[in-house]
DRENZA-277203 format. One line per field, with one value per residue (C-alpha): x, y, z. Coordinates in steps of 0.001 Angstrom, whole numbers, always signed. Example, Ala and Ser with C-alpha at 12.3 -4.5 7.8 and 13.67 -1.06 7.14 Angstrom:
<rs>
x = [+12300  +13670]
y = [-4500  -1060]
z = [+7800  +7140]
</rs>
This chain:
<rs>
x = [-40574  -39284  -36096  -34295  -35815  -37910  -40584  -37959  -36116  -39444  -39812  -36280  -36595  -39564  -38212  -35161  -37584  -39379  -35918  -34969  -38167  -37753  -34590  -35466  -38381  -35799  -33552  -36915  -38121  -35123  -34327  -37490  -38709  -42043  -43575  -45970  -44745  -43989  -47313  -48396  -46843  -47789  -51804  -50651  -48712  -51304  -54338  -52029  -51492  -54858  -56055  -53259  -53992  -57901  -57570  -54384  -56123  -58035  -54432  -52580  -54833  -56018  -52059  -51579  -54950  -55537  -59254  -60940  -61155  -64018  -63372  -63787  -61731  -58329  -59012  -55949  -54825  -58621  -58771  -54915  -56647  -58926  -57108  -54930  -57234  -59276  -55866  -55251  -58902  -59059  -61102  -60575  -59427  -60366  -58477  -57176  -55050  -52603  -52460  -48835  -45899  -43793  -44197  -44837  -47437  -48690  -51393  -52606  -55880  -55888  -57059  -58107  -61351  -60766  -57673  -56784  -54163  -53355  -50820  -49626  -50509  -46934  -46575  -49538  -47357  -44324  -44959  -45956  -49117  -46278  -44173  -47553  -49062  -45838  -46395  -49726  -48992  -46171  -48297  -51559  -49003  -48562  -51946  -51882  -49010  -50525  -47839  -49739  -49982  -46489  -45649  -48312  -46634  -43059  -43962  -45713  -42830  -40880  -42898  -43089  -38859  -38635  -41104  -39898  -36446  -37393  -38714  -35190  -33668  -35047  -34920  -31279  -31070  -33386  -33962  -30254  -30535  -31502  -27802  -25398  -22951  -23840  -26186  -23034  -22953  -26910  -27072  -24359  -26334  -29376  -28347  -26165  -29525  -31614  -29641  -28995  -32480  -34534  -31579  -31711  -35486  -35780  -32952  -35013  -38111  -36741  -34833  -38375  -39274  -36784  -37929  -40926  -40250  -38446  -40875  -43553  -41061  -40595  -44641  -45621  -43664  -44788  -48435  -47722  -45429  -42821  -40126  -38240  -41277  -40674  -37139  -37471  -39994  -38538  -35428  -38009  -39052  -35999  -35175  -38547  -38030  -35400  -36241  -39511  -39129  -41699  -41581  -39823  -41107  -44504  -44831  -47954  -45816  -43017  -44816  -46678  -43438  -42766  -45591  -44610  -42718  -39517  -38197  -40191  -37786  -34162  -31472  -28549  -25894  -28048  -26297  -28174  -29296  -31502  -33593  -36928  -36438  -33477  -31334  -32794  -29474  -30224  -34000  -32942  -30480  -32806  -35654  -33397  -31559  -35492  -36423  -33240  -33849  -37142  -38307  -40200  -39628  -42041  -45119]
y = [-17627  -19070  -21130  -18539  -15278  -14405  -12825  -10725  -9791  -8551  -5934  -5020  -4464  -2929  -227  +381  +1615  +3511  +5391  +6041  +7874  +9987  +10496  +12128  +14057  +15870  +17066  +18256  +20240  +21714  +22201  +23632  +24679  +22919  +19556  +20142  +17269  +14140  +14878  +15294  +11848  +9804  +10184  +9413  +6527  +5338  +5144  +3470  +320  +704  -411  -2401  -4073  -4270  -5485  -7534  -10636  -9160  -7328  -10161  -12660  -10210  -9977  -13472  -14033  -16913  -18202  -19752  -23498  -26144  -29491  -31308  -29021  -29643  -32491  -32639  -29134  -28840  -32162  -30871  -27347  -28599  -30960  -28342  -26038  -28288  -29230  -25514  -24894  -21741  -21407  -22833  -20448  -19637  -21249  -20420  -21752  -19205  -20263  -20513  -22922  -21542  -23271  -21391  -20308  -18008  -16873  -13756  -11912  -9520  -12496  -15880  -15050  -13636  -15660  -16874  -19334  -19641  -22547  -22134  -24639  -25800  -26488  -28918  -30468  -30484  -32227  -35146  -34849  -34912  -32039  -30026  -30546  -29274  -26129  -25000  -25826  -23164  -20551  -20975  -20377  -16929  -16202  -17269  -15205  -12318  -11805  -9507  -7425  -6961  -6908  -3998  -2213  -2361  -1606  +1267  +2465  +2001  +4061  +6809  +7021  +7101  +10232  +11482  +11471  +13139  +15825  +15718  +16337  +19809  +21032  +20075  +22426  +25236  +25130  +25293  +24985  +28230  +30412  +30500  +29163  +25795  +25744  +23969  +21418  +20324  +20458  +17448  +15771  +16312  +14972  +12044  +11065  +11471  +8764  +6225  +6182  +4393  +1773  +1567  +1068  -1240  -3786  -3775  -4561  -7238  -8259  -8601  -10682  -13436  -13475  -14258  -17222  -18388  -18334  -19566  -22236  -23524  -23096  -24845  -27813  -27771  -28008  -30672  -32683  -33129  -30543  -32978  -32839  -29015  -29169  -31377  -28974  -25640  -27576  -28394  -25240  -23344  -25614  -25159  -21716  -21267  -22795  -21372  -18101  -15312  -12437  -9625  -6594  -7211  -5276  -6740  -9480  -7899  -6789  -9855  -11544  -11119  -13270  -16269  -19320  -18897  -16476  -16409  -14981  -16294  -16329  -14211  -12036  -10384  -9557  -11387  -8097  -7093  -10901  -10928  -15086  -16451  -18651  -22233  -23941  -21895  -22567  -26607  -26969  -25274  -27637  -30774  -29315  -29317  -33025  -34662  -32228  -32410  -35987  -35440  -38476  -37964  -39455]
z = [+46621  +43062  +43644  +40908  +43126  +39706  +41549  +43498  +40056  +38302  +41525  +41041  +37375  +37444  +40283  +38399  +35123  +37784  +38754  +35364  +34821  +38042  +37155  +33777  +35642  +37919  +34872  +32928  +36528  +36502  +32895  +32472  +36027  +35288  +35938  +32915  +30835  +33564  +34618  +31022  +30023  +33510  +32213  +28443  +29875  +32038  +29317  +27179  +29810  +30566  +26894  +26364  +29231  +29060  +25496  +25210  +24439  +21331  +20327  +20176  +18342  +15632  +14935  +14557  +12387  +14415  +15025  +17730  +17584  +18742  +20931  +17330  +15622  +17679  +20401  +21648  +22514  +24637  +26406  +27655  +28682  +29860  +32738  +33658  +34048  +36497  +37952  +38379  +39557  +36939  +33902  +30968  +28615  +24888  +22484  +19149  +16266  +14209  +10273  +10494  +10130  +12293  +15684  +18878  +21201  +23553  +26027  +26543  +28442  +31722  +33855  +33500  +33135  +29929  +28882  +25719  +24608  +21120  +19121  +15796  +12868  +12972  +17017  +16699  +13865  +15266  +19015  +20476  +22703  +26092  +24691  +23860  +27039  +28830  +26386  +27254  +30985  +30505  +29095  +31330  +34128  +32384  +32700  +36505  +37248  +36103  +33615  +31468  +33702  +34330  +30648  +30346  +33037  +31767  +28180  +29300  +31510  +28929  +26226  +28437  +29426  +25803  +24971  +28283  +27127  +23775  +25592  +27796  +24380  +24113  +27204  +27615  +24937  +24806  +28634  +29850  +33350  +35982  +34669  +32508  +33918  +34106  +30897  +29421  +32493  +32216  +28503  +28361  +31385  +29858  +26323  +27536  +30190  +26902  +25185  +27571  +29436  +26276  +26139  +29597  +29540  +26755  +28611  +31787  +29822  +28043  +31771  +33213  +30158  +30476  +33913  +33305  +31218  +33409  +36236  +33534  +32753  +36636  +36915  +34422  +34747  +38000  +37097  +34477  +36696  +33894  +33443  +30537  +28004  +28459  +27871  +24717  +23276  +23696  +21674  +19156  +18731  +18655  +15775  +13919  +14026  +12883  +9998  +9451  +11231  +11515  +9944  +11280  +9368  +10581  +13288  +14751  +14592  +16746  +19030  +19858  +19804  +23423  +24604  +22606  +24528  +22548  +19773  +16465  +14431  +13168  +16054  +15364  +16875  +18882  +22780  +24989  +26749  +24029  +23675  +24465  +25571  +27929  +25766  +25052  +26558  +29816  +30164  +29339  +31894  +34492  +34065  +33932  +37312  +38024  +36983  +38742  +42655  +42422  +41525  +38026  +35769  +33195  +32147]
</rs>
């Protein structure tokens, strides 16, 4: 068990999605007097996470542009891999480098048997070979915790509340409710379940996603036996980008933003229940708390 109960959150999380989804199932049976459409959108949901899944890895590079790279061709970043990933006793991973400034990274791939890890131009630039080390340990531990996985899971959850709940719409409507008399009563259930359950949704996605950083965080340092060259990078990179952020129209962009070890685009007033990262400050002070209990010094 994580000291921070991360594992135990994720199951949480993930059965809470679950209930809003049942919950939006019973109003439909009953607005409708058919299970037509849950079942409908469980097998659309399902072959969605399914490819997702089975081809995150491809998704997420081609979105980036990145291409692979050769042990001559970035040194550094494989002779790193390459130690943890004997230290781990996994695979070593395929690597890649994203033609961009803006520093970050990210690893992606169903298992680590077909795992990828990719760095932007501007990470390699922008740490030392201590703070980039403690980076890639983070994200291998992503692949080990079988974090894509999960992430595959809750976004397809999540996809199908939200058609689910589109669906609500209508028959909250046109459906009424078995008599008149309380057509009234389930149309304002109905609508009002419609609204809230793809807010609800997208929170506990983004819930499980600061999670998982935070387990990747703890892991990682872990593996690389030095929680402070984490610490300094992820204030690094916070700084980097936001000064270089990504771009946020790009959708491919967005939606490989999730994977990445901190936010890609420029911070603003954004509630902290609808970030995809846990805030920089938090993630610091947890890995120094880490470092002074737990006897890491650095190398």
């Amino acid at each position: 068990m994580h000291r921070h109960y991360n594992g135990l959150k994720t199951v949480l999380l993930l059965g809470g999605m679950w209930v809003v989804l049942l919950a939006i199932g019973w109003i439909i049976a009953g607005a409708t007097r058919s299970s037509f459409f849950i079942i409908l959108f469980a097998v659309i949901g399902l072959i969605g996470t399914a490819y997702s899944y089975w081809n995150s890895d491809k998704l997420a590079i081609r979105s980036m542009r990145a291409v692979p790279v050769s042990p001559q061709q970035a040194p550094a970043m494989y002779r790193i891999v390459e130690e943890l990933s004997r230290r781990a006793e996994q695979p070593m991973p395929r690597l890649y480098i994203a033609p961009t400034m803006s520093p970050n990274a990210f690893a992606t791939g169903r298992n680590p048997d077909n795992a990828a890890v990719c760095c932007t131009e501007g990470i390699l630039q922008m740490l030392d070979e201590r703070e980039l080390r403690a980076v890639l340990g983070h994200e291998l531990m992503h692949v080990y915790n079988r974090d894509i996985l999960t992430s595959s899971v809750a976004a397809a959850v999540a996809g199908l509340i939200t058609s689910a709940a589109q669906v609500l719409q209508f028959a909250a409507i046109f459906g009424g409710g078995r008599g008149d008399d309380n057509r009234g009563g389930n149309m304002l259930v109905g609508l009002l379940m419609a609204f809230l359950a793809p807010v609800a949704a997208t929170v506990i996605q983004l819930a499980i996603s600061r999670t998982r950083e935070y387990d990747a965080d703890e892991d990682g340092a872990k593996l690389t036996g030095d929680p402070l060259a984490l610490a300094s990078a992820l204030r690094k990179i916070e700084s980097g980008a936001s000064q270089r952020p990504m771009n946020p129209e790009n959708q491919k962009v967005v939606n490989t933003s999730h994977l990445m070890i901190a936010n890609p685009f420029r911070g603003g007033a954004v509630s902290g229940l609808f970030r995809t990262h846990p805030s920089t400050d938090d993630r610091v002070q947890r890995l120094q708390n880490m470092a002074r209990n737990g006897g890491f010094y650095g190398r």
